[in-house]
C-alpha positions in Angstrom: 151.8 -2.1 57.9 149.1 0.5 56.5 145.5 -0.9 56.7 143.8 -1.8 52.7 140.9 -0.4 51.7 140.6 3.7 52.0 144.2 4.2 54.1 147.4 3.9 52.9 147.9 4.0 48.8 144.6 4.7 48.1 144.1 7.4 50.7 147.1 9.1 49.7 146.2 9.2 45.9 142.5 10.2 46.8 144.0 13.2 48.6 146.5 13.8 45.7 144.2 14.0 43.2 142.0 16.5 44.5 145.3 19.1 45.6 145.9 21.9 43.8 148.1 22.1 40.9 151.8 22.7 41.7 155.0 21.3 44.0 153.1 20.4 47.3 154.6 21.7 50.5 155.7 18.4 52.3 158.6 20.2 54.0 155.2 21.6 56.4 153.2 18.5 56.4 154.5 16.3 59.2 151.6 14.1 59.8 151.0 10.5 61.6 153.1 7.6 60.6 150.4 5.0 59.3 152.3 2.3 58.5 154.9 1.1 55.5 153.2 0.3 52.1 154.7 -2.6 50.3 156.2 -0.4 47.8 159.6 0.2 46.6 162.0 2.2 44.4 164.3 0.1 42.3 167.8 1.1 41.7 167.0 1.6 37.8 164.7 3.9 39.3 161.0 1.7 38.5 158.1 2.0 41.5 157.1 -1.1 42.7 153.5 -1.9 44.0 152.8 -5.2 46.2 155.9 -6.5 44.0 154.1 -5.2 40.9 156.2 -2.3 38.5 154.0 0.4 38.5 153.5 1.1 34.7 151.0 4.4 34.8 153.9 7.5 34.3 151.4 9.7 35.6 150.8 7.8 39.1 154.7 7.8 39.8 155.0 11.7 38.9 152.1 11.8 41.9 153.8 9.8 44.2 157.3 11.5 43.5 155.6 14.7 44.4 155.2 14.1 48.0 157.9 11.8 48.4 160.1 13.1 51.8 162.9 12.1 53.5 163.3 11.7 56.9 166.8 10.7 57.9 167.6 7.7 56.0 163.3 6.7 55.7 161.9 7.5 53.1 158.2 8.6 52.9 154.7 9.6 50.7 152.6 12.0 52.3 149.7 14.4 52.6 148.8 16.7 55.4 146.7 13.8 56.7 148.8 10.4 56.6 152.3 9.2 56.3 153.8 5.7 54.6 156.9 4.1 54.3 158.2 2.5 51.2 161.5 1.3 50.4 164.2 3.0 48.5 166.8 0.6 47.1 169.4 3.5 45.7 168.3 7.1 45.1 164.6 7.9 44.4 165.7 9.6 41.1 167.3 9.0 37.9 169.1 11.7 36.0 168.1 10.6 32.6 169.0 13.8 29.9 171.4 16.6 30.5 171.5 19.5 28.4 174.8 21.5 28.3 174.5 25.7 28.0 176.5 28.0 27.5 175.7 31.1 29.3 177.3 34.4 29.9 178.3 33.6 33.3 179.4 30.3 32.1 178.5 26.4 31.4 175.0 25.4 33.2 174.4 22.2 33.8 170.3 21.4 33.2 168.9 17.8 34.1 166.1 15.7 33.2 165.0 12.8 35.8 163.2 10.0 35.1 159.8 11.9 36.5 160.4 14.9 34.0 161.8 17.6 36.4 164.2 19.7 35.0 167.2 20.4 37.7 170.0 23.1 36.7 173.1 21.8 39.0 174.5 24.7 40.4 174.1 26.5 44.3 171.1 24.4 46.0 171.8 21.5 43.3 174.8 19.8 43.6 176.7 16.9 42.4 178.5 14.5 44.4 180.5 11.8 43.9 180.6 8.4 45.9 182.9 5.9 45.6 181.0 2.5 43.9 182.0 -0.8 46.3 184.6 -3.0 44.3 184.8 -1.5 41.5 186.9 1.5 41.9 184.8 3.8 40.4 182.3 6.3 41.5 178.7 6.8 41.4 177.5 10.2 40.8 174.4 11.7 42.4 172.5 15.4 41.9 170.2 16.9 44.2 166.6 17.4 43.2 164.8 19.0 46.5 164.1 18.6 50.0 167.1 15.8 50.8 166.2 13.8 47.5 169.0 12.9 45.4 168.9 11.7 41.7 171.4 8.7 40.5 172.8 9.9 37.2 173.0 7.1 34.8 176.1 5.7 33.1 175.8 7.0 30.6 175.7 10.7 31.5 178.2 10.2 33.8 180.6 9.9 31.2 179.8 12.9 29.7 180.6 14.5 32.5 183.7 13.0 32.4 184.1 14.7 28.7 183.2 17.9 30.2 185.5 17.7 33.2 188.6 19.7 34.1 191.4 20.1 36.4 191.2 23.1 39.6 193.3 23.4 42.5 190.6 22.9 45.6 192.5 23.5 48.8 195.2 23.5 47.4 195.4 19.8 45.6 194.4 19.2 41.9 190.7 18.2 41.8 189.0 16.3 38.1 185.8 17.8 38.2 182.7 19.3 36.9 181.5 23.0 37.0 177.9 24.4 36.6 176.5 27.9 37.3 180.0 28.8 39.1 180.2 26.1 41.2 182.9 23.5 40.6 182.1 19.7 41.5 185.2 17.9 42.5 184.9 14.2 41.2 188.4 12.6 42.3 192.3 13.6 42.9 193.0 14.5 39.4 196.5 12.1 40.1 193.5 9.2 40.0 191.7 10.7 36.6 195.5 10.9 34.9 196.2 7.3 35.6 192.7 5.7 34.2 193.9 8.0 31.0 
């Protein structure tokens, strides 16, 4: 467990305030483990501090900045000091989607609930995982560096509207396409028998 006083939270926001503006480089910053913070990431996507929500916008949006995942850990850090913290789903929520059509076809452009915009396409995918029990499936975008977003109900089913049938080695696939990539969601034999 970090140490209180000037380690752990505090350290890393004292650091974090004082860095210069932009995405920080945590993919290069691998420095010592100090311990995991008693904070946590909801599945509806809230921060949680010593059990407490975390209601400043601006203070998550630091924190999700130099968030990074190690394996299956996940971690805030600065090139000085590394702490755990606990993520119950995905750190992300996709929370908006914008629909364009462009000249090389429909993008796909994301809001998360810390205001990044993502445009699913190459380096931003979707995936779809099966949901335990229910049958269905819980879709998942990728922000950066191994972090995924959870898309929300609610946007998933308008990717179901905007979904369409391809052969993908050579079965037919209900998907989702952005930027000229094609998302396969399910068999479309599955998608035809919900309908």
């Amino acid at each position: 467990m970090a140490k209180e006083g000037q380690s752990g939270l505090e350290a890393i926001t004292g650091a974090l305030r004082n860095a210069p503006k932009g995405a920080p480089p945590v993919e290069r910053w691998n420095p010592p483990f100090c311990g995991d913070l008693d904070m946590r990431i909801a599945a509806d996507g809230t921060w949680f501090y010593l059990k407490t929500p975390i209601g400043r916008p601006a203070l998550v949006k630091l924190f999700a900045s130099v968030l990074k995942r190690e394996n299956d850990k996940y971690f805030l850090v600065t090139p000085v000091e590394k702490c755990g913290l606990e993520v119950e789903d995905a750190p992300f929520l996709a929370v908006e989607l914008e629909v364009e059509d462009a000249a090389a076809g429909r993008e796909l452009h994301f809001r998360t609930n810390v205001d990044d915009w993502v445009t699913c396409g190459p380096g931003h995918a979707l995936r779809f995982e099966p949901e335990p029990g229910t049958g269905g499936l819980k879709p998942y975008l990728h922000v950066r560096r191994d972090l995924w977003a959870k898309v929300t109900r609610s946007l998933f089913f308008d990717l179901v509207e905007l979904g369409e049938e391809r052969e993908v080695e050579g079965g037919a696939m209900f998907g989702v396409a952005s930027k000229g990539v094609f998302f396969p969601m399910a068999p479309a034999e599955q998608v035809r028998d919900f309908a």
